[in-house]
N, C-alpha and C positions, 0 to 999 in steps of 0.2 A: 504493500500500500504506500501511496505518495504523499508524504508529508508539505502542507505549503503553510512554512511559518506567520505569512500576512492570514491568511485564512482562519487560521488557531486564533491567533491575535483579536481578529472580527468577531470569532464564536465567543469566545475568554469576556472580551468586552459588552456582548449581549448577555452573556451567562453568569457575570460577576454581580451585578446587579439581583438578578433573577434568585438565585442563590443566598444572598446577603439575606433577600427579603423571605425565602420558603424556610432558612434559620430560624430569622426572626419567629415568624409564623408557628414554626414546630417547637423554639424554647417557651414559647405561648403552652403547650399539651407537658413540656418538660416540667416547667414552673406548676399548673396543676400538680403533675404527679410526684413531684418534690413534696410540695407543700402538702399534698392529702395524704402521703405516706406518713411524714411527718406526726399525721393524726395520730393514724392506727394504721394494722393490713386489714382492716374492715374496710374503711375509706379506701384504700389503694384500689383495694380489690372492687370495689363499687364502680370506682370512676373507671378500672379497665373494661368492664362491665358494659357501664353507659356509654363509651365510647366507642366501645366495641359494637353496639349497637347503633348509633348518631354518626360516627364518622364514615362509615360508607353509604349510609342512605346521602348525608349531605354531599360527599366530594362526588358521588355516583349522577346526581342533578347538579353539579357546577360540571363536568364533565360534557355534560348536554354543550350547556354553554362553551366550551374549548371549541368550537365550531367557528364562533365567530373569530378568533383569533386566526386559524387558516383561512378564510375568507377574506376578512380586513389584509391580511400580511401577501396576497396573489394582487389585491386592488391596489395597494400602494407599489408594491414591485411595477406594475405597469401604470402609474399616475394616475390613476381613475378616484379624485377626490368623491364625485358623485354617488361610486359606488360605495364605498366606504361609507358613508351616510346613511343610505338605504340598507344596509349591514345592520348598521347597529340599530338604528330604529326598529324593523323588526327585530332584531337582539333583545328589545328593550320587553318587548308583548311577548317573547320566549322567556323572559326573565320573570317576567309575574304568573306566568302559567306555569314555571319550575319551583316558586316558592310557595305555592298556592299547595304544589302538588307534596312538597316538603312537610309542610306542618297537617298535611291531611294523614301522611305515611308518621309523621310522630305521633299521631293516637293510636297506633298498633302498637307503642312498648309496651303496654301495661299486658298486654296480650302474651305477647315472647320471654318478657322476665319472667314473669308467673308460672311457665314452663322450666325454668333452669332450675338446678339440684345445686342450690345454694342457701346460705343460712337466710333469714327472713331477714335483719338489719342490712345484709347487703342489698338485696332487693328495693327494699322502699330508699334507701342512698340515690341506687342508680335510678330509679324514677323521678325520685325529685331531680336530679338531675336534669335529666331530657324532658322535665316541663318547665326548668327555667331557661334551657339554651334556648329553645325553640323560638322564641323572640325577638332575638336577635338575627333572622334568617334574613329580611329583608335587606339589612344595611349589611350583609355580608353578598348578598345577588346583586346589590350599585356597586360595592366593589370589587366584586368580581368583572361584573359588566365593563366600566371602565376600563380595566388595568386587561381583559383582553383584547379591547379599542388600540390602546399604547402602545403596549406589546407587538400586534400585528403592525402597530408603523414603527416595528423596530426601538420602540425607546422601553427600555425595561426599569431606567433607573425607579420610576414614581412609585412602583409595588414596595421598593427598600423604604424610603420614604416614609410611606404610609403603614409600613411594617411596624418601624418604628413607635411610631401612635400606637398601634394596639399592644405590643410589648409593656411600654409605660403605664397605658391604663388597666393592666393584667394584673399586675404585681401588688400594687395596692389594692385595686377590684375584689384579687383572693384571701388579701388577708383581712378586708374586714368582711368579706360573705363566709368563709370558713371559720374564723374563730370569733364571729361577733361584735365588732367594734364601733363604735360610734355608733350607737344605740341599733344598730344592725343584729338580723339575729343569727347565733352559728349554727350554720346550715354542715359543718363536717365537707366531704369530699365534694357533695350535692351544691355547694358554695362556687364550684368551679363553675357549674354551670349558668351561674347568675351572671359572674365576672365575663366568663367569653361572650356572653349576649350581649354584656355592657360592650363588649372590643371590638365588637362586628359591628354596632351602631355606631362609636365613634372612627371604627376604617370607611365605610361607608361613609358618612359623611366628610373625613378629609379625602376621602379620594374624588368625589361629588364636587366638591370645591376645586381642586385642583385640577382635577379635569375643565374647570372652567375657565381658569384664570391662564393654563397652560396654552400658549401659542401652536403648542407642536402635539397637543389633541387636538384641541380646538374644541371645546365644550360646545360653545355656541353654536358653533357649524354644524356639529354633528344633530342639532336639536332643529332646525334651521326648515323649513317648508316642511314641520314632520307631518310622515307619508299614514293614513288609514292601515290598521293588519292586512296583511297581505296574507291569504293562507298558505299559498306555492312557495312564498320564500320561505317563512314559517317553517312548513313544512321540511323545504328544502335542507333549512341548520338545521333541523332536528334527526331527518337522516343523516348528515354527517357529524352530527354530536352523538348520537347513540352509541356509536362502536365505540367512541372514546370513553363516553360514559359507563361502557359495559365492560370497559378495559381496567378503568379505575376500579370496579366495583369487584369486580372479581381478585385485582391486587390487594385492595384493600379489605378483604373479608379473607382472605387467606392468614392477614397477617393477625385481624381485628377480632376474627373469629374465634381464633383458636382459647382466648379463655373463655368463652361459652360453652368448650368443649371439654375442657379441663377444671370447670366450676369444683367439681363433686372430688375436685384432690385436693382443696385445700386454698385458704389465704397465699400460703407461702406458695406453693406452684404460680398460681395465677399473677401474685406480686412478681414472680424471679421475671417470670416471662414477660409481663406488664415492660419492667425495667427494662430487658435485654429490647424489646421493640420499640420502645421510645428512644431508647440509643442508636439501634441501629439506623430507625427512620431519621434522624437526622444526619445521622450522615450518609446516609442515601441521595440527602438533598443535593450533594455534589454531581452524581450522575443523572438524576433526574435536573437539573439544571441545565448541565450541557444539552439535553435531551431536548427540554423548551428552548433554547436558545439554535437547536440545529433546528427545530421548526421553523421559528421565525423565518431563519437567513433560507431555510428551503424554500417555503413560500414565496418570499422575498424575488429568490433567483429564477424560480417557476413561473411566477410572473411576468416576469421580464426575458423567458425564454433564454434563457444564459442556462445553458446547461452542460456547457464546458466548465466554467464556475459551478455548476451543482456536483459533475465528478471530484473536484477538486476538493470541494466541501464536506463528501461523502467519507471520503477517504481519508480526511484531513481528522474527522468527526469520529472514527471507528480509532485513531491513533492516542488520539488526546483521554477516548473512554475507557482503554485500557490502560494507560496511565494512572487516572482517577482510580479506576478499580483497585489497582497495585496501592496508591495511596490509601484508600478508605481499611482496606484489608490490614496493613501494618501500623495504621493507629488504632482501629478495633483488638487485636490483639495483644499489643504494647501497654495499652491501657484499660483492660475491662475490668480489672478487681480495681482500679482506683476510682473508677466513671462509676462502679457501681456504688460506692461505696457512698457518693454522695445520694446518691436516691433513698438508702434505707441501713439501716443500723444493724439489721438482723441478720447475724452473720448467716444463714439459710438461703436467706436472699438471694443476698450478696455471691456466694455457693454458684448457686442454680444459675442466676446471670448473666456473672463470668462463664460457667461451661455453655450458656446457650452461643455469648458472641465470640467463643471460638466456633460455632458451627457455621454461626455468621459471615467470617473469614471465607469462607469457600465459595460462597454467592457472589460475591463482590465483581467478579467478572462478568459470567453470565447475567447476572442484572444489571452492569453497565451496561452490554451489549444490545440487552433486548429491550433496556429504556430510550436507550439513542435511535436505536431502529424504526419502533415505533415513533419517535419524532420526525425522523425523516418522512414517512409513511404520511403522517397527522401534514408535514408540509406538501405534499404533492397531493392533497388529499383524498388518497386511497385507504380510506379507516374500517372499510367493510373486514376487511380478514386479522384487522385489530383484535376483535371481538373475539372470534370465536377459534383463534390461536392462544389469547389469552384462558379464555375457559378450560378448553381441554389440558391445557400445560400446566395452569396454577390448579384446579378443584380436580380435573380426572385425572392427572394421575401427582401431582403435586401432595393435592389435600387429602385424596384416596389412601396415598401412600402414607401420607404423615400420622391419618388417622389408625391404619393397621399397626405401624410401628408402636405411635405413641400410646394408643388406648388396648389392646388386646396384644397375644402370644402368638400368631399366628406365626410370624419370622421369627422373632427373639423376643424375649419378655418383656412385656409393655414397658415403654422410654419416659412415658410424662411427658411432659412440654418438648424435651428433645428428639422424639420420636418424630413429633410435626416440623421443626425446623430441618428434619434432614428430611423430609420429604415437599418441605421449599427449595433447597439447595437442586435436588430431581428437577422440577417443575419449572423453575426460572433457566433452567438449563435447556430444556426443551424450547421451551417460548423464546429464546435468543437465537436457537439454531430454525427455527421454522418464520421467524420475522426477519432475519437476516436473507434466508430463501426467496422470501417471500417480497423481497425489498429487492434484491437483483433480477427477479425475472419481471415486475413492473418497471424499473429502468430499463429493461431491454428495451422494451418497447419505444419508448424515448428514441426521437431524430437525432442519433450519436452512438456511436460505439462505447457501447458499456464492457 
């Protein structure tokens, strides 16, 4: 593969950005699970819980939305302000029919906890929970909306930006909804969820703002002769947001899921594992970064039929993601009994953890691979075989596998929580080698020799 150092350089400078702010974002979930461990492992284990259940319905409906960001990022590539316009505005009528559809899917918790083989105080935790997030869903759809307007014109910085905001009002938000303070009452782990509604209302509203004031959105423009719903276009993002939405949703139930599965072992299982996820997903954010940032400059070049620049970008993009891999890999390793150690005290924990992100260590590649891929895929936008590559590699035989290892004897005597992460290691392995295939035989086709 052909390395072009200006190339990296353009990705690096889209992705730096990108990055800073999906940090931000995820020490938002770290700080929760810091501070609810803190409680107890009732708390800990609640919020893995609730989250487990909230965080792929919500990212699975912002996923819809990644649509608009391939769209807006082909219109600017070929100067089409116009279209860009008519983008987002119906963007905008997908956006309230995705949060409408959000808090109608949040009155099914009460339904699924009540199913899980966990003690009753974790249960009523993670419910209160997900009836104070749920409110916050609005002012997390404007900025979302927004910031995939920007994005697709190539400027990533405003997400860091606004990251920022929600960090700051997190930190204070949890500590007086969790432990009571200023005449607030403590709501324990379930406090978290008070705090991230507060953080999604005030991201939303400084992204709202900024996007107004910003020359290189153009708030006003985008708002400018707004067009009646269109159903065709409508329609249109929604077909090409599904696979992406159904890509997230499967990633993130593979990961989110697994203490629903492992309820009936214990605080301590569910905590170790809890931890080992919240670490790893943040540092995931390095190659899912690059990831969004090869979308962009895809789009970008797609547009604009440069597709000598798109090989160069391709190959540029698959060099820089095994680098990152080798990177994420040898600080997961280097430091997982000290990373763990700040989440929880209980040396059990702590234990379990550590052994899960050494298994961790070994995905690092393959899940660079098949997060880059799929961005490429998300830029050219070809998202139909997103979907349902992702299913069969993460739940058939990923989560199949995790499940036999980790809950029953049928290979070797049930693993616990480590039985399912080596049956991610399986699963994202697969999903790299079938979206990489599946990424060279649609550039075939492509006017240029691939």
């Amino acid at each position: 593969m052909k390395f072009c150092t200006w190339e990296a350089g353009r990705l690096l400078r889209l992705a730096a950005p990108v990055f800073f702010a999906q940090v931000t974002l995820v020490l938002m979930s770290v700080v929760d699970t810091i501070m609810a461990g803190q409680v107890s492992a009732v708390d800990l284990a609640a919020l893995s819980i609730a989250t487990g259940l909230w965080n792929p319905m919500v990212l699975a409906l912002l996923g819809v939305l990644l649509a608009l960001t391939s769209l807006v990022a082909h219109s600017f590539g070929a100067n089409d302000e116009p279209a860009i316009r008519g983008h987002f505005q119906q963007g905008c009528y997908l956006a309230v029919l995705l949060c409408l559809a959000g808090v109608a899917i949040a009155q099914l918790a009460p339904v699924l906890i009540a199913q899980l083989d966990t003690q009753a105080s974790v249960k009523v935790l993670a419910q209160d929970y997900i009836d104070y997030i749920q409110w916050g869903l609005p002012g997390f759809f404007v900025y979302s909306l927004f910031r995939n307007v920007a994005e697709g014109k190539a400027y990533t910085a405003p997400a860091f930006y606004i990251s920022i905001i929600g960090l700051l009002v997190n930190i204070p938000a949890n500590y007086i909804f969790i432990h009571g303070h200023f005449g607030a009452p403590a709501l324990g782990g379930a406090g978290c969820g008070v705090a991230t509604a507060l953080v999604f209302a005030a991201m939303g509203s400084a992204q709202f703002i900024y996007s107004l004031i910003s020359k290189r959105i153009d708030g006003p423009g985008l708002f400018r002769h707004f067009a009646k719903p269109d159903g065709r276009a409508i329609w249109a993002m929604f077909k090409l947001g599904v696979p992406l939405s159904l890509a997230t949703f499967f990633e993130v139930t593979l990961f989110a899921c697994i203490p629903l599965f492992i309820a009936s072992l214990g605080a301590i299982a569910v905590a170790g594992h809890q931890v080992a996820a919240s670490v790893t997903t943040l540092l995931f954010m390095l190659p899912m970064s690059l990831s969004m940032a090869v979308a962009i400059r895809f789009g970008n070049l797609y547009g604009q039929q440069d597709f000598v620049a798109l090989k160069r970008c391709m190959s540029t993009s698959f060099v820089l993601s095994i680098a990152i891999a080798a990177l994420v890999a040898l600080v997961t390793y280097l430091l997982r009994f000290d990373i763990s150690a700040i989440y929880s005290d209980n040396p059990e924990v702590i234990a379990l953890a550590a052994s899960i992100m050494v298994l961790a260590c070994f995905y690092q590649l393959p899940d660079a691979l098949q997060v880059v891929s799929s961005g490429m895929l998300r830029g050219i936008k070809h998202t139909s075989p997103i979907s349902y590559i992702t299913f069969i590699s993460y739940w058939l035989i990923g989560f199949a596998l995790g499940y036999v290892l980790g809950r029953t004897d049928y290979i070797v005597p049930a693993m616990g929580p480590q039985g399912f992460w080596l049956g991610i290691i399986v699963g994202l392995s697969c999903a790299a080698v079938l979206l990489i295939w599946t990424l060279r035989r649609r550039l075939a086709q492509a006017p240029f020799n691939f």
